[in-house]
N, C-alpha and C positions, 0 to 999 in steps of 0.2 A: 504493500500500500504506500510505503517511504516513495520509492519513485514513480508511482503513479499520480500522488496526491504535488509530487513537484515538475512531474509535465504539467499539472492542471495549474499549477499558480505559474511556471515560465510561460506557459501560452499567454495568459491573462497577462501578464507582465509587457509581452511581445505586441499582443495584439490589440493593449491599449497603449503601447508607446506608438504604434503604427496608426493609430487614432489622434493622436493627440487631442488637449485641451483637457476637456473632465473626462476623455475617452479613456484615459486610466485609472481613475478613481470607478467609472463605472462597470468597467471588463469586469475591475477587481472583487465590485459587488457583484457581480454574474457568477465569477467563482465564488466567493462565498455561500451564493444560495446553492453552486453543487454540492460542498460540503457541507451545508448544516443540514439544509433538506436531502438531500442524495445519498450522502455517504454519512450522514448520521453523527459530524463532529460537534465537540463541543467549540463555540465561539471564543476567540481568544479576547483579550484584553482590548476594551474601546478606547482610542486612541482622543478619549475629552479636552484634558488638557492642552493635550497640541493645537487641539483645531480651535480652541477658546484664547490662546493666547495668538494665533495666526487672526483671527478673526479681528482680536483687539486691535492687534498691532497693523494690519492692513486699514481699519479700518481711519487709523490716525493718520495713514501716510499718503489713503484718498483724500482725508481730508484736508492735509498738507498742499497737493495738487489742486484740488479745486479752489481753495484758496490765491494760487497763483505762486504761491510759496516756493514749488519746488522751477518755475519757471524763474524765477528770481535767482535760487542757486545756479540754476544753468548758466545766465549773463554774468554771473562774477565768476565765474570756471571760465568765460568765454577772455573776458576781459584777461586775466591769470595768460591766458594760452597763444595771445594775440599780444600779449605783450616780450615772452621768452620761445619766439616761435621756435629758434633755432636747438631750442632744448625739448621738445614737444614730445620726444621717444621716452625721455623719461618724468617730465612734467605730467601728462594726459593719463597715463594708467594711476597717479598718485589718486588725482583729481577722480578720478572714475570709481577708485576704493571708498575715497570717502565721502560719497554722494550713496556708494553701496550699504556704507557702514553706516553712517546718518537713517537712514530712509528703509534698511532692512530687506532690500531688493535691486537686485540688478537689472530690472528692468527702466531704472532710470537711467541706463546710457543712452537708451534710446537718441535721447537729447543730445548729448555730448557726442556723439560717433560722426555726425554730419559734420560738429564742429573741429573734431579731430581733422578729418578725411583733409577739409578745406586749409585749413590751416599748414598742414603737411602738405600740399600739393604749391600752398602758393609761395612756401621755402623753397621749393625743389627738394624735399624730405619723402624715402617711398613712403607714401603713405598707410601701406600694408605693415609698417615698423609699430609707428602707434598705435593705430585700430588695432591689430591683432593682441598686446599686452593689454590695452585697454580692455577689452571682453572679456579676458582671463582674469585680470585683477577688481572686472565687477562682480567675477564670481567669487572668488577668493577672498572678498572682503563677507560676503555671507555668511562664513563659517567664523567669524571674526564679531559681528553686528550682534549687540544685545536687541536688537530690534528684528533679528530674519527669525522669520517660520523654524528655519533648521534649526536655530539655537536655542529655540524656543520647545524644540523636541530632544533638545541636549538639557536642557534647562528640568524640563517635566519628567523624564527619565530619571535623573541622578536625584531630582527630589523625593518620587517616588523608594529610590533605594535605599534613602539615606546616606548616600557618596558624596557626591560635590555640587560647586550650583555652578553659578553665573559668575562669580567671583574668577572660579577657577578657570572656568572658560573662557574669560577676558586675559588673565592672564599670561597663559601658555600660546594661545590661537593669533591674539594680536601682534606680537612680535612676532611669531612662525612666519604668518600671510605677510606681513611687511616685506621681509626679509626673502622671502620667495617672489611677491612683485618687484623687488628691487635685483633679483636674478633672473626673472623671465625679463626682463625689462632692458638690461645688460645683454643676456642672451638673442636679444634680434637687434641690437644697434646696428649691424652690418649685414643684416638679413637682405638676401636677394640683390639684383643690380641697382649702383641708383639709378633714381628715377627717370632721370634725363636720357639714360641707354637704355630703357629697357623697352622692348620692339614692341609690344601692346599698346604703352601709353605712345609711342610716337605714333604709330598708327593712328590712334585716337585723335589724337591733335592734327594728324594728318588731315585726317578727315573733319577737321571741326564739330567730332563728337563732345567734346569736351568744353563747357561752356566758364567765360570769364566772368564766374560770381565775385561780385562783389558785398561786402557787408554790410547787411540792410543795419537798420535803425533799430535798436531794440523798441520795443512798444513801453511805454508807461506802465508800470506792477498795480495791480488793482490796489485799490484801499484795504488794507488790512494784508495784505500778504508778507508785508515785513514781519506784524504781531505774529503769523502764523507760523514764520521759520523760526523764530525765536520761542514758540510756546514747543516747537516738535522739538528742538533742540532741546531745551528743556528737559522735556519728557526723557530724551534718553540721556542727558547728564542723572537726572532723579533716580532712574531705574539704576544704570551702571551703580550709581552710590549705595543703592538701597542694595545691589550685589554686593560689593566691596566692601560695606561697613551694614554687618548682619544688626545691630543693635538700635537702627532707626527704623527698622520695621517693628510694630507693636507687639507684644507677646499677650496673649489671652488663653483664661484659665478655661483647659477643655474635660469632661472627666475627670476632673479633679487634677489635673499635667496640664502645666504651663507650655506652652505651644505658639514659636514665632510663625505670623504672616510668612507664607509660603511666599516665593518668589513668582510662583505662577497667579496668584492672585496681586501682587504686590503690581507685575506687569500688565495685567490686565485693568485693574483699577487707572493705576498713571495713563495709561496711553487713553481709555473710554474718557479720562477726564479731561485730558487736554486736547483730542477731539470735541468735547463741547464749548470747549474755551475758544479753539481756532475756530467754530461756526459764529460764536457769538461776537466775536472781533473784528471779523469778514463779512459777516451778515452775510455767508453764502447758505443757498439753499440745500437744505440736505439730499436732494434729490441731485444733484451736482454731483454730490457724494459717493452714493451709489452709483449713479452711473461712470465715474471714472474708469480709466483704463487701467490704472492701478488696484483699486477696488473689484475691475474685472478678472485682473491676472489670480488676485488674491483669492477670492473666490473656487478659480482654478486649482488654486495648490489645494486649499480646501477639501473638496469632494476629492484630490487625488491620494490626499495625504488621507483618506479617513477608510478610502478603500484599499490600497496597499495595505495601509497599517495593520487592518481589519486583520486580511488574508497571510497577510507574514505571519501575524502574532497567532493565529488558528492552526496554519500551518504547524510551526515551530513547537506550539503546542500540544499536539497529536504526535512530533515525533521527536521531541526532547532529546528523551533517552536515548536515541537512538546516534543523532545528529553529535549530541555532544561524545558520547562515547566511539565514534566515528573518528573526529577531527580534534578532541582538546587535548591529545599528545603532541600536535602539530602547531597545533598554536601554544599552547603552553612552553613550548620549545623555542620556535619561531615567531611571535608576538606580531612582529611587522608583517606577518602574511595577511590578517583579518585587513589592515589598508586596504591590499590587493583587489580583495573582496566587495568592502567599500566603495573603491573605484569601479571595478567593473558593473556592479549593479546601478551605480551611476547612469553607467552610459544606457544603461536599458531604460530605468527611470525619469531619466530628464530632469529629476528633482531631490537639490539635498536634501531637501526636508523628508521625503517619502523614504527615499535611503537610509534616512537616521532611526527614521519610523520603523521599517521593516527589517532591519538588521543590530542599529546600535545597541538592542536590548538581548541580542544573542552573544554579543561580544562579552557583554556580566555578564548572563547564564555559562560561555566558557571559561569565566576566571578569570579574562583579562583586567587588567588593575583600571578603575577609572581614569589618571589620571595619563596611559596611556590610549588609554579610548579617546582622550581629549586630543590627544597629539595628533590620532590618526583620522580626525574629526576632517581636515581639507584635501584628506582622501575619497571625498562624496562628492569634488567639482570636475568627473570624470567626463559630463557631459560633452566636454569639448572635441575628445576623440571623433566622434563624428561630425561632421560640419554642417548639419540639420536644426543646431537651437535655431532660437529667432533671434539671438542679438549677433550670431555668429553670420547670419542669413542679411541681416539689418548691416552689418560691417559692410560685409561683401557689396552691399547695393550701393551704399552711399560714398563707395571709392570709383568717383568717375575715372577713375586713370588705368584702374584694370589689372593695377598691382596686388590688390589682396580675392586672393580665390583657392578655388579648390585645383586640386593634380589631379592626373591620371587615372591614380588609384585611392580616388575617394581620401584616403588615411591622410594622402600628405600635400595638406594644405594648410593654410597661411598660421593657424591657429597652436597647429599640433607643436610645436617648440618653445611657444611660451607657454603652452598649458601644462606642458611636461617637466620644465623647470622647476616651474612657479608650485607645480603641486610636489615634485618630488623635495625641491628645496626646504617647503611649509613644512611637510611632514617628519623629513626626520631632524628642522630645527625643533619642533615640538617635542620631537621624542628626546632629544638631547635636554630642553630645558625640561618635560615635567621627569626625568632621571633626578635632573641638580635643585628643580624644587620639592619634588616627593620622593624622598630618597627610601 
């Protein structure tokens, strides 16, 4: 039944990443009704908290956008990037992290990637150099962000155990991901021909495919969109603290046992309220809210992450015994293999957060120590192997010059050398520091 019951969640896996959008969350429900109804399993563990503190924390960072707020950080990233063009390969991926790390989603390059593209083109800089670290350090800054979905399932996880929180997870992950953006970043400074040689873009300009943009005017930031960067900001200065220093979250008497404010509530509470603070500032309509595109992506992860989660932890639980007595001499031996693992269900995935969901709680059930589970936490940004995301898709488009694409064989295209870096660098700085800080 062990390999029949894990064709049935890889297909589900396969054939909602081949779906995409909530086409993985909902395959994943399709599996689940064969095993509770069909095959007679018990349901594993509902993955609540994750989808409650995704829920909150998207919910602050529509309202961020709607506000105008996050159109705001984009002009001063612009202004930064138009002012040191000639350093853009290693300026533009900083900039992209911490628009990732603020905001808790990389789907805010969106913005930023045009401005790369341009920017790099009108130096004579290939433009494939920045764009391509940029993607990679939107992702890498995820596993980093007290604000992402994924951390947010690293968060609820280790609280559930009684291991580690937020604290810990800022600490280890934030310098790794740095430190691996500033090597994948290093790592394509001299990537491909410059630009001026290289037979695509001259063609291009041959042909007058390539048009003389010049930079328009920024528009006026609506009223209240400053109040609104500064209340989200806020919000994750409060949360970070309220991880860092356990003693300002309130402690209340539960059954007779004093009991601090969980971190999963603690972030749920700040982000729903400084959501009401940025509507009330903005006088945007909440209906603005909802309908964002960030709001929409979130959503996404949502239904993706609650059906994964579902089917992993059902899974895992029907074959424990089996699974860990299979593999925890291997890992308990080799540690850094469970990454491997990590990464590759990634790439089927498309999302840290569902990764974290449907694997990081196998890693405790084998023994591995938390605190290298935290290490091996920016081994979930495998997505990039493939060159199918949408900001990986959204690069490729917005380089009129024709220098950032895919090869021959799929694999080796513009992406795959900063994402290989950036994630092998993150990883075993992690492992190096949570050795020298949990010894």
């Amino acid at each position: 039944m062990l390999w029949i019951d894990l064709v049935v969640v890889l297909a589900c896996i396969i054939w909602g990443a081949r779906l995409g959008g909530i086409g993985l969350g909902t395959v994943a429900a399709l599996g689940m009704c064969l095993f509770v109804f069909g095959l007679g399993k018990v349901p594993g563990n509902f993955p609540g908290e994750v989808l409650l503190i995704v829920l909150c924390v998207v919910t602050a960072a529509a309202a961020l956008q709607a506000a105008g707020g996050l159109d705001l950080m984009v002009a001063a990233a612009e202004k930064i990037l138009r002012r040191h063009p000639r350093h853009i390969t290693l300026l533009a991926p900083f900039i992209s992290y911490l628009f990732t790390f603020v905001s808790g989603t990389g789907h805010v390059s969106y913005s930023l990637l045009p401005i790369i593209a341009e920017v790099a083109r009108k130096v004579k800089e290939r433009p494939e150099r920045p764009l391509s670290i940029s993607v990679i350090a939107s992702q890498a800054a995820v596993t980093a962000s007290p604000m992402s979905a994924a951390t947010a399932g690293m968060v609820a996880l280790f609280s559930k155990n009684g291991a580690l929180g937020l604290t810990d997870v800022l600490v280890i992950c934030i310098p790794s991901t740095l430190l691996g953006v500033l090597a994948g970043a290093i790592s394509v400074l001299r990537m491909g021909v410059e630009l001026e040689a290289d037979p695509v873009y001259r063609q291009r300009l041959a042909l007058g495919e390539i048009a003389d943009d010049s930079a328009t005017p920024s528009n006026q930031p609506p009223p209240g969109a400053k109040w609104s960067v500064l209340l989200f900001l806020g919000a994750v200065l409060l949360i970070t603290l309220l991880g860092l220093i356990p003693s300002l979250r309130p402690d209340f008497l539960i059954d007779g046992k004093s009991e601090k404010l969980s971190m999963v509530a603690s972030i749920s509470l700040v982000t729903l309220a400084a959501t009401a603070l940025m509507l009330m500032v903005s006088k945007v309509k909440p209906d603005r809210v909802v309908s964002s595109s960030v709001m929409k992506a979130g959503l996404v992860a949502v239904v993706s992450i609650l059906g994964i989660a579902w089917l992993g932890s059902t899974f895992f639980a029907a074959h424990q015994s089996e699974i860990l007595a299979a593999i925890s001499s291997s890992i308990r031996q080799y540690p850094w293999l469970f990454s491997l693992a990590l990464f590759l269900l990634s790439i089927l995935l498309y999302s840290q957060a569902a990764t974290v969901a449907a694997l990081m709680g196998v890693g405790l059930q084998l023994g591995i120590a938390p605190p290298l589970l935290i290490a091996m936490f920016p081994a979930v940004n495998g997505y990039f192997f493939l060159p199918t995301y949408a900001t990986i898709v959204a690069a490729i488009q917005f380089d009129s010059t024709g220098s950032t694409g895919v090869g021959r064989y799929i694999v080796n295209h513009s992406f795959m050398r900063a994402g290989l870096v950036t994630t092998l660098v993150s990883v075993s700085t992690g492992m190096l520091l949570a050795k020298f800080l949990y010894p």
